[in-house]
PARO-504813 format. One record per residue (C-alpha): residue in one letter; chain; residue number from 1; x, y, z. Coordinates in steps of 0.25 Angstrom, whole numbers, plus 5000, padded with zeros to 4 digits. Each point is the difference from the previous one (the first is absolute). Layout:
residues N
+------+-----+-----+------+-------+------+
! type ! mol ! seq ! east ! north !   up !
+------+-----+-----+------+-------+------+
!    A !   A ! NUM !    X !     Y !    Z !
...
+------+-----+-----+------+-------+------+
This chain:
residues 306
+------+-----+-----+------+-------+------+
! type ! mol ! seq ! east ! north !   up !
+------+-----+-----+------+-------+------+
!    X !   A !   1 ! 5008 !  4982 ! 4967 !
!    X !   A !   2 ! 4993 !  5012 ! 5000 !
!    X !   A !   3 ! 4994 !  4998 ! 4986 !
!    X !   A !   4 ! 4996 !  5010 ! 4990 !
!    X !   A !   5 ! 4986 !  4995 ! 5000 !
!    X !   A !   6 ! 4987 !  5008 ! 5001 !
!    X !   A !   7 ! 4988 !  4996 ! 5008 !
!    X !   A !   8 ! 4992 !  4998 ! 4987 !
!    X !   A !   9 ! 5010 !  4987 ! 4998 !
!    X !   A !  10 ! 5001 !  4995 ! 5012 !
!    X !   A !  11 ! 4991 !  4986 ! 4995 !
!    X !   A !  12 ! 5013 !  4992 ! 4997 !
!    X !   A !  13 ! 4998 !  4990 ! 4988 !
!    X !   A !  14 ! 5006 !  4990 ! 5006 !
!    X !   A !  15 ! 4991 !  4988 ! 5006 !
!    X !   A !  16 ! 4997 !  4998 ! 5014 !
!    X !   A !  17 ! 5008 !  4992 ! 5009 !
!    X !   A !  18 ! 4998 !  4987 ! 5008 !
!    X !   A !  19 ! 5004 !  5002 ! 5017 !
!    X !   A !  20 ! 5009 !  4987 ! 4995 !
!    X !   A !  21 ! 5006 !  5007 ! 4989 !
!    X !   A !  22 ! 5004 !  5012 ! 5007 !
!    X !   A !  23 ! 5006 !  4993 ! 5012 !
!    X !   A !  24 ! 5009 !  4992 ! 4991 !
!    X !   A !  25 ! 5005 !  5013 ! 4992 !
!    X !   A !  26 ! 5003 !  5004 ! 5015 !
!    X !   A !  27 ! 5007 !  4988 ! 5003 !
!    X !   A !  28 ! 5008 !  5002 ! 4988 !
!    X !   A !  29 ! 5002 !  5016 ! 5002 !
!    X !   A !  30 ! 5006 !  4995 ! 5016 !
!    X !   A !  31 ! 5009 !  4991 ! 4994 !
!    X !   A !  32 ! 5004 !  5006 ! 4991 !
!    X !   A !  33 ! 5003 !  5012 ! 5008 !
!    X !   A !  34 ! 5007 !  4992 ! 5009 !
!    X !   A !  35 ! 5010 !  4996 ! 4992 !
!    X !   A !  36 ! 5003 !  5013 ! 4993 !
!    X !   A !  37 ! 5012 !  5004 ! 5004 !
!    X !   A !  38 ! 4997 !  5015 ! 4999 !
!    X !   A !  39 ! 4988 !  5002 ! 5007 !
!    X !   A !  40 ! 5000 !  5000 ! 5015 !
!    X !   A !  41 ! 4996 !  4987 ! 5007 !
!    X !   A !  42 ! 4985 !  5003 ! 5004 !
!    X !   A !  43 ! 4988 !  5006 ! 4994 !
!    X !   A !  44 ! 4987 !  5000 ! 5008 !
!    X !   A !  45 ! 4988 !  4991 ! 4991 !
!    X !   A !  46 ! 4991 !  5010 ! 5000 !
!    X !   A !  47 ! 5012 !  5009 ! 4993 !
!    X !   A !  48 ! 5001 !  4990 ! 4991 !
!    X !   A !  49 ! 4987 !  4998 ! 4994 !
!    X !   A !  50 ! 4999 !  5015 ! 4999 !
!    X !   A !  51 ! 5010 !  4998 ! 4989 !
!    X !   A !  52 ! 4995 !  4990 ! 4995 !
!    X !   A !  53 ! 4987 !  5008 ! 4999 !
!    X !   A !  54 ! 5004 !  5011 ! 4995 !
!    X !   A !  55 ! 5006 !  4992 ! 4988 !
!    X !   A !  56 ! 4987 !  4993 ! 4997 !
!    X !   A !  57 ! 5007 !  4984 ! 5005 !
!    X !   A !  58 ! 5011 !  5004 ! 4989 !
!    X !   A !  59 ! 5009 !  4992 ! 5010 !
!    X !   A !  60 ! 5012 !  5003 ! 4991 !
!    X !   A !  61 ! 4996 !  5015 ! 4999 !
!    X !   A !  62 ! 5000 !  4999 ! 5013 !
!    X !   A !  63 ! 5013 !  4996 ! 5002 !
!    X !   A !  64 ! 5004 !  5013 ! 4993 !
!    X !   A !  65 ! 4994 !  5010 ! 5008 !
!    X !   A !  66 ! 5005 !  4992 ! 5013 !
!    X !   A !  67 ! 5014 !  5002 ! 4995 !
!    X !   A !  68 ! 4999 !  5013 ! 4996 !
!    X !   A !  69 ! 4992 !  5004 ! 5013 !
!    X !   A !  70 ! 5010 !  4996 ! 5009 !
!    X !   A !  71 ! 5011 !  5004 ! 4991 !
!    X !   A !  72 ! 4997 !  5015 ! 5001 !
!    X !   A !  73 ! 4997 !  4999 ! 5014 !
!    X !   A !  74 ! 5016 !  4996 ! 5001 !
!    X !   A !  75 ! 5004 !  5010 ! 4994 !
!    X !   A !  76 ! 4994 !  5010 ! 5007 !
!    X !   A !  77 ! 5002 !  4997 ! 5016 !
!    X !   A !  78 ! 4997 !  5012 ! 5004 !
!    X !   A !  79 ! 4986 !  5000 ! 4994 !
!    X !   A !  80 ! 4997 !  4985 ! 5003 !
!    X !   A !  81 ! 5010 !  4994 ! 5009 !
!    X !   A !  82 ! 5004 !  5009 ! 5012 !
!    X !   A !  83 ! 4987 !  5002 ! 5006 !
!    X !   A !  84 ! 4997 !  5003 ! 5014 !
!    X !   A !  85 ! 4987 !  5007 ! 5005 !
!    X !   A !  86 ! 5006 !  5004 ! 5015 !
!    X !   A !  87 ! 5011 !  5008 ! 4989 !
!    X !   A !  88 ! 4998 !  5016 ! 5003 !
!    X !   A !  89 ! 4998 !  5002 ! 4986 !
!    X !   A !  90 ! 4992 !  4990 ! 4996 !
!    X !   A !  91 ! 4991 !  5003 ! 5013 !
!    X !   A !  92 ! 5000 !  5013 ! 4995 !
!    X !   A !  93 ! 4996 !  4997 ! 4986 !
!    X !   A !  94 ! 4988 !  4990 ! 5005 !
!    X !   A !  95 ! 4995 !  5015 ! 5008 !
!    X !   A !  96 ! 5003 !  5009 ! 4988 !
!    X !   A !  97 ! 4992 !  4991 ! 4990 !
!    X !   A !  98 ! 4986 !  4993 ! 5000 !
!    X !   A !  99 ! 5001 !  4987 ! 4992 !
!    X !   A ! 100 ! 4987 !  4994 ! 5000 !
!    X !   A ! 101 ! 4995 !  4986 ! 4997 !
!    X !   A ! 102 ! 4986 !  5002 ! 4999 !
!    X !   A ! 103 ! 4992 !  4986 ! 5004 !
!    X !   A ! 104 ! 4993 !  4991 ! 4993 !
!    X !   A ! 105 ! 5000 !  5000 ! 4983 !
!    X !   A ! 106 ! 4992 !  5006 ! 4990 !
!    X !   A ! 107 ! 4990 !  4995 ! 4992 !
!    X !   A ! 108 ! 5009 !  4997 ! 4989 !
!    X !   A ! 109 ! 5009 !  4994 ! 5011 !
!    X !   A ! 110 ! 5009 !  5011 ! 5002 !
!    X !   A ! 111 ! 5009 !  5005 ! 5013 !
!    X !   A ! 112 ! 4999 !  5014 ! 5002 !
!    X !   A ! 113 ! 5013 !  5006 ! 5004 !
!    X !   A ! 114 ! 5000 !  5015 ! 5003 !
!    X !   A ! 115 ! 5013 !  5009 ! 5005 !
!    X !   A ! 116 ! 4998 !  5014 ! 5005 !
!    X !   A ! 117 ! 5010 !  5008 ! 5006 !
!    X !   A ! 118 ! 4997 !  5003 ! 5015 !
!    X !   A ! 119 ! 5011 !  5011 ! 5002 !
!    X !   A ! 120 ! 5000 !  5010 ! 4989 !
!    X !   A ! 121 ! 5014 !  5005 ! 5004 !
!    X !   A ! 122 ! 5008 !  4995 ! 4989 !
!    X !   A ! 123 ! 5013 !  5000 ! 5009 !
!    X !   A ! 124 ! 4992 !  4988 ! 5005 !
!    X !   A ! 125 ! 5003 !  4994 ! 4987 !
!    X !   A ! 126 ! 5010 !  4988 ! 4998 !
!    X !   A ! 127 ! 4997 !  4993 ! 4987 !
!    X !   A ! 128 ! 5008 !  4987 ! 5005 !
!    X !   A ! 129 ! 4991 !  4999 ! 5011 !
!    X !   A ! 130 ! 4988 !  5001 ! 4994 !
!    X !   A ! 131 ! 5004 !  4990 ! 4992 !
!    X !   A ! 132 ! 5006 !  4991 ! 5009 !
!    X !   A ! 133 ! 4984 !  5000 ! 5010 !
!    X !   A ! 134 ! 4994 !  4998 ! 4984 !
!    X !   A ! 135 ! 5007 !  4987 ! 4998 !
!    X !   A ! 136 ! 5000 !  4997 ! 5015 !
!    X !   A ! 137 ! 4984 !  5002 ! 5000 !
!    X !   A ! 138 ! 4998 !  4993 ! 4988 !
!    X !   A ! 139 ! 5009 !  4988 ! 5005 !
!    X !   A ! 140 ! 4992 !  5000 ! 5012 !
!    X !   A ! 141 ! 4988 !  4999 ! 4993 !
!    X !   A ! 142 ! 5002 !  4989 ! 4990 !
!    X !   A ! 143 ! 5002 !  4990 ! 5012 !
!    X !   A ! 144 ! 4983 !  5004 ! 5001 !
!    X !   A ! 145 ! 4988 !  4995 ! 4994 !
!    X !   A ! 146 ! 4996 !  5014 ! 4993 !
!    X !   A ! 147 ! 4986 !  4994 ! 5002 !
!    X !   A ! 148 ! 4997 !  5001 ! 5014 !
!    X !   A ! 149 ! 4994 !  4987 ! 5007 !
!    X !   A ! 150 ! 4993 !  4999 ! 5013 !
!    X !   A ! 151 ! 5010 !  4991 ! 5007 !
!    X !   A ! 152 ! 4988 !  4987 ! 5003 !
!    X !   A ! 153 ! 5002 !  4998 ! 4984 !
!    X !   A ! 154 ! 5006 !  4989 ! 4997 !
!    X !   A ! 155 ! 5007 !  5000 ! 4988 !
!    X !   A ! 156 ! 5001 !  4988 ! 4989 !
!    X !   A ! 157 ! 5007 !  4998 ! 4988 !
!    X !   A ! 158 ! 5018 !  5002 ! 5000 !
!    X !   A ! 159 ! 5007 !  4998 ! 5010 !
!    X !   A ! 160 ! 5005 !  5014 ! 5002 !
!    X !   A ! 161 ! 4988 !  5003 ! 5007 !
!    X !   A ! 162 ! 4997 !  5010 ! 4991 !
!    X !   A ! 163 ! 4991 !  4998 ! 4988 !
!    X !   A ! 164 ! 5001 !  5008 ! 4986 !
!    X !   A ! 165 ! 4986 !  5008 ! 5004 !
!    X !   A ! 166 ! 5009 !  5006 ! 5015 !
!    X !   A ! 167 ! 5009 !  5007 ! 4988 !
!    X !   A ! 168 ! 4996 !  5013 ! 4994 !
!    X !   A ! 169 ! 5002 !  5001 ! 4984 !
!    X !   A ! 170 ! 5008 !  5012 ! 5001 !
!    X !   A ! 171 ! 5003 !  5013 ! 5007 !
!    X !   A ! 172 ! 4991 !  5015 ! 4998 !
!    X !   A ! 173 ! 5009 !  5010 ! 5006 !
!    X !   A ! 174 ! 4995 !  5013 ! 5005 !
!    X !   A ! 175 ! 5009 !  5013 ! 5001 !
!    X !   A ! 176 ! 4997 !  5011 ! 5009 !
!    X !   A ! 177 ! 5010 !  5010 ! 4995 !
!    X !   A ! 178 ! 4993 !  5013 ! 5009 !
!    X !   A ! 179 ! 5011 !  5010 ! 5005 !
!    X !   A ! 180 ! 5011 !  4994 ! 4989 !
!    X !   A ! 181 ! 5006 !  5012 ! 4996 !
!    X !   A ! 182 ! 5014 !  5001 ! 4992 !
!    X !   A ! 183 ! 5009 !  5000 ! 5013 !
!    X !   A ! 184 ! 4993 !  4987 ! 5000 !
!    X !   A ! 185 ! 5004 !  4995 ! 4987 !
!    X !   A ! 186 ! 5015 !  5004 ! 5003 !
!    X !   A ! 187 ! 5002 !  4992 ! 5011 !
!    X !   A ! 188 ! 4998 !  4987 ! 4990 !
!    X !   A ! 189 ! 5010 !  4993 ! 4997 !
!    X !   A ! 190 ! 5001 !  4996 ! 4985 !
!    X !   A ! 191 ! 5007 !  4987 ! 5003 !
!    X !   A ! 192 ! 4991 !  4994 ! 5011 !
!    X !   A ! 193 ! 4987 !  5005 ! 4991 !
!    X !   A ! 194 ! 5008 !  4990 ! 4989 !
!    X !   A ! 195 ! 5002 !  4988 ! 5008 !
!    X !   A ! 196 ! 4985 !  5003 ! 5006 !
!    X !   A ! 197 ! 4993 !  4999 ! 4986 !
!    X !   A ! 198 ! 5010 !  4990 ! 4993 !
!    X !   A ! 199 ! 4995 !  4990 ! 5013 !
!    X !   A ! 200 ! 4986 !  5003 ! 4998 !
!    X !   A ! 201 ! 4999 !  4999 ! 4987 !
!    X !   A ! 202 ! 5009 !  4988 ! 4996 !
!    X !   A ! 203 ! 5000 !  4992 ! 5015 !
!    X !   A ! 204 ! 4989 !  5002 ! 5007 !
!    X !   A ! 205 ! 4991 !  4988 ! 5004 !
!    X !   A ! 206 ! 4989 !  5007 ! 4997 !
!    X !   A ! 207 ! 4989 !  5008 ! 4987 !
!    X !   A ! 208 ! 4999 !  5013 ! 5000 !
!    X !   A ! 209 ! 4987 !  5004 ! 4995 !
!    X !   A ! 210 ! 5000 !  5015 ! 5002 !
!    X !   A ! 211 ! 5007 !  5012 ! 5004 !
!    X !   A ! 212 ! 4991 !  5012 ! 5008 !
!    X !   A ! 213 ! 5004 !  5013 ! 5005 !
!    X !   A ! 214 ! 4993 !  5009 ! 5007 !
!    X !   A ! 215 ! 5001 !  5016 ! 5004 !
!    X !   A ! 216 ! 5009 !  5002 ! 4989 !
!    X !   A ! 217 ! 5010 !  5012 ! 5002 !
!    X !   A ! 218 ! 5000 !  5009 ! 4988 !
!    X !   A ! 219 ! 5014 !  4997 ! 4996 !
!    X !   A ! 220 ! 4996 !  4985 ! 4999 !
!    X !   A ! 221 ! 5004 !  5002 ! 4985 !
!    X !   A ! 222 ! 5016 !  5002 ! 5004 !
!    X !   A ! 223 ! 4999 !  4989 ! 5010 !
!    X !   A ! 224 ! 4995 !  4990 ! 4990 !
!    X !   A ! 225 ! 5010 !  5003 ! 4991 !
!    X !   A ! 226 ! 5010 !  4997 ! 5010 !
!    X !   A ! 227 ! 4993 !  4987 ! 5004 !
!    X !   A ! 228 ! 5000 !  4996 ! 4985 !
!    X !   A ! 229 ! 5011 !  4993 ! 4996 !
!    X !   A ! 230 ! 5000 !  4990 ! 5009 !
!    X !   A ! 231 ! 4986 !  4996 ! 4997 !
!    X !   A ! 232 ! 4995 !  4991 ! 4990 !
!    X !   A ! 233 ! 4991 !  5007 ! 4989 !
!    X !   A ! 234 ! 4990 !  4988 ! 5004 !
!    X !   A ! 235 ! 5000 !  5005 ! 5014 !
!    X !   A ! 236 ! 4999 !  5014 ! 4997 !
!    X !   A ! 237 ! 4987 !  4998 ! 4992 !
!    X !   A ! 238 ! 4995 !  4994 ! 5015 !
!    X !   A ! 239 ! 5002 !  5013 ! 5007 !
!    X !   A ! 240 ! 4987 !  5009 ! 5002 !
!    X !   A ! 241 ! 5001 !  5012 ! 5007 !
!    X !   A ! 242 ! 4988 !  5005 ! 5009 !
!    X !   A ! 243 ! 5000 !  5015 ! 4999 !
!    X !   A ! 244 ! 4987 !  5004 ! 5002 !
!    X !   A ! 245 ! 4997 !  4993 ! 5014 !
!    X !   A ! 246 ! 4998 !  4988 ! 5004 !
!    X !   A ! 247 ! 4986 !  4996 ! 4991 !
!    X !   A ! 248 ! 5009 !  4993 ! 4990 !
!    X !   A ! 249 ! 5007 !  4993 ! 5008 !
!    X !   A ! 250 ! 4986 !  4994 ! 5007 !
!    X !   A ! 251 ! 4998 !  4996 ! 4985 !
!    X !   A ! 252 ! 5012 !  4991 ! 5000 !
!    X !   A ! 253 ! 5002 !  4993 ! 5012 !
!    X !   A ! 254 ! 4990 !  4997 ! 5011 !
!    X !   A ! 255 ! 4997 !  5014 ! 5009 !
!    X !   A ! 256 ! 4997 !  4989 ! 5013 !
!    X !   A ! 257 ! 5014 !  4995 ! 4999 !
!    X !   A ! 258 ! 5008 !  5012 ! 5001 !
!    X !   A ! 259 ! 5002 !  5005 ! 5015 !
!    X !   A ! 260 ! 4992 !  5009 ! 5008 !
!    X !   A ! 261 ! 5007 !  5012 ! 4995 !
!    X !   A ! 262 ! 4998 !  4997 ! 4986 !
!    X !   A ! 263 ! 4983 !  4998 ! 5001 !
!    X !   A ! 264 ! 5002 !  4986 ! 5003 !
!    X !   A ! 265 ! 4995 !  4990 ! 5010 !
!    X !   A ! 266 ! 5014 !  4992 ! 5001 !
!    X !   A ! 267 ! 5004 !  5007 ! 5013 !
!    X !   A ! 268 ! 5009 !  5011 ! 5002 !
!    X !   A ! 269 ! 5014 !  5003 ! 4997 !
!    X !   A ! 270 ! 5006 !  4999 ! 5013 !
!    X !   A ! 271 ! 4992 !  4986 ! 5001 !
!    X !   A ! 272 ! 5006 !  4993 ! 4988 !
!    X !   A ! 273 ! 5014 !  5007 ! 5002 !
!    X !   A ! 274 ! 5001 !  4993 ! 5013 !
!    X !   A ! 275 ! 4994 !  4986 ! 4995 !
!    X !   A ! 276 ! 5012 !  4999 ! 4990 !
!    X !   A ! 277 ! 5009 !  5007 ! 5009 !
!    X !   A ! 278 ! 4996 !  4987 ! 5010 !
!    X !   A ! 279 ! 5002 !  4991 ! 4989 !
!    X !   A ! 280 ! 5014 !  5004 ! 4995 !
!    X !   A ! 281 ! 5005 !  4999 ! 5016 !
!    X !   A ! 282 ! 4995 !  4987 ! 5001 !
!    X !   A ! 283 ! 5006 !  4996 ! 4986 !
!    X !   A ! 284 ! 5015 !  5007 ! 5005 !
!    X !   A ! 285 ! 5006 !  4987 ! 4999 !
!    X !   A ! 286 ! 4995 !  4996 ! 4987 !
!    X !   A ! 287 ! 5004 !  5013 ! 4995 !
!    X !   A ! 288 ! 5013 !  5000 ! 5006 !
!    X !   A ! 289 ! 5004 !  4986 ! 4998 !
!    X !   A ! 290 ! 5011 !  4997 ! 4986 !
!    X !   A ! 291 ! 4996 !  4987 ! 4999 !
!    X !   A ! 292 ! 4987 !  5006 ! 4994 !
!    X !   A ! 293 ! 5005 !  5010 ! 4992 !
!    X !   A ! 294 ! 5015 !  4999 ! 4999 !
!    X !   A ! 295 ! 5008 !  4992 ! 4989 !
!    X !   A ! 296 ! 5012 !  4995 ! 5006 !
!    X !   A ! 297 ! 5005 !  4993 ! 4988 !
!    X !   A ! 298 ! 5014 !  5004 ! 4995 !
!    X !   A ! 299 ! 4998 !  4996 ! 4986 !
!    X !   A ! 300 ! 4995 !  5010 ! 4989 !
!    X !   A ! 301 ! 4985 !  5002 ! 4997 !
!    X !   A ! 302 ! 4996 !  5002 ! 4987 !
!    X !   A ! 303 ! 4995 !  5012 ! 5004 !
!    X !   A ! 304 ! 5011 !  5007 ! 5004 !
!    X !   A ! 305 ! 4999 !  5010 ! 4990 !
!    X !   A ! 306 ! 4987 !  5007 ! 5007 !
+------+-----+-----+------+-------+------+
């Protein structure tokens, strides 16, 4: 769940847990989702201990945000179900839009995500598939250690083969809005934008910490106020907006993980465009497979009503 937590809170109270008692939460969790009749009939371990993270091994919390996340995923196909990169306008979408999962984590432990737009024509625009390459991205990702490993490491501990340290403790996204204008802004589709942050904020399986844009436009005021009512007062106060170049922004997140064109050291945009690009067409089977992500269950959820 994309939390409304800030950085500064990020230390959870609870205690630490044992490898032992995180594999048996797991083995609860895959049980449990196993039997549930409106989940769909597999879930990757690593997905799952994302969740189970992100609730802080509140298994029954857990639960919850499981049900929820694949409950709004049914009920918006089109956002998270019918998904094909060979379609032309997803293909199309993925060259329009530079969504970017920076490498490695922070020092607070955090991903970097940043999104830019690579054609500024806003006919290029198509909320729906923007959304759908997000989630399809993000999907891709979360069957990955968010902490790179060189691959002669020989990992210990659950069974997943992945260890509470591989998972970042939430997400820092970074918004390039440069060339946004208001043509832009009316090719956005209020519905889409509704879906997008009720998932994010309610049913993603992971933190946000914070919320950057940079090259602000000058109308960023009436675009805002647009975005507004779907977002959480929490997360609005997580927002920063960069207007004055990028110097604040280096005093945020780390300048050496941004990519080349962004003062960085983590390699240029093209380069790590292509890397995840490489990724999601060796993921399309995962991607594309219901039993992953479809419920197939004819009896009523509880949470029919989102």
């Amino acid at each position: 769940m994309m939390t409304t937590e800030t950085a500064t809170t990020t230390t959870t109270t609870t205690r630490m847990r044992t490898a032992q008692e995180v594999e048996a939460m797991l083995s609860e969790l895959s049980s449990w989702f196993e039997n549930e009749p409106n989940l769909p009939d597999k879930i990757e371990p690593i997905v799952l201990l994302r969740f189970l993270k992100c609730m802080h091994y509140d298994v029954e919390k857990t639960k919850t945000l499981i049900q929820l996340n694949y409950s709004l995923r049914n009920k918006n196909p089109n956002l998270f179900l019918d998904r094909n990169m060979e379609h032309e306008t997803t293909a199309t979408g993925l060259k329009v839009s530079d969504l970017l999962i920076l490498p490695g984590v922070t020092p607070e432990r955090h991903k970097l995500l940043l999104f830019r737009m690579a054609d500024l024509d806003p006919s290029t625009r198509n909320s729906v598939e923007e959304s759908k390459i997000f989630f399809m991205m993000a999907d891709a990702r979360f069957t990955e250690p968010d902490v790179e490993r060189p691959a002669t490491d020989a990992v210990h501990g659950q069974a997943t083969g992945v260890v509470d340290d591989d998972i970042a403790d939430g997400d820092v996204q970074i918004v390039d809005i440069n060339g946004y204008t208001m043509r832009h802004l009316a090719h956005v589709s209020i519905f889409v934008l509704r879906v997008y942050m009720k998932f994010l904020q309610e049913a993603y399986p992971s933190r946000l910490r914070a919320i950057h844009i940079i090259n602000c436009p000058s109308f960023l005021d009436r675009m805002m106020a647009m975005m507004k009512p779907f977002i959480r007062e929490e997360v609005y106060q997580m927002i920063n907006y960069h207007t004055e170049g990028m110097d604040s922004l280096y005093e945020s997140v780390p300048r050496d993980m941004l990519p080349v064109e962004y003062g960085g050291k983590a390699g240029t945009i093209a380069e790590i465009k292509q890397h995840w690009l490489q990724i999601l067409k060796d993921k399309t089977a995962y991607l594309s497979d219901d039993k992953y992500w479809k419920v197939s269950s004819g009896s009523k959820s509880r949470w029919s009503w989102f």
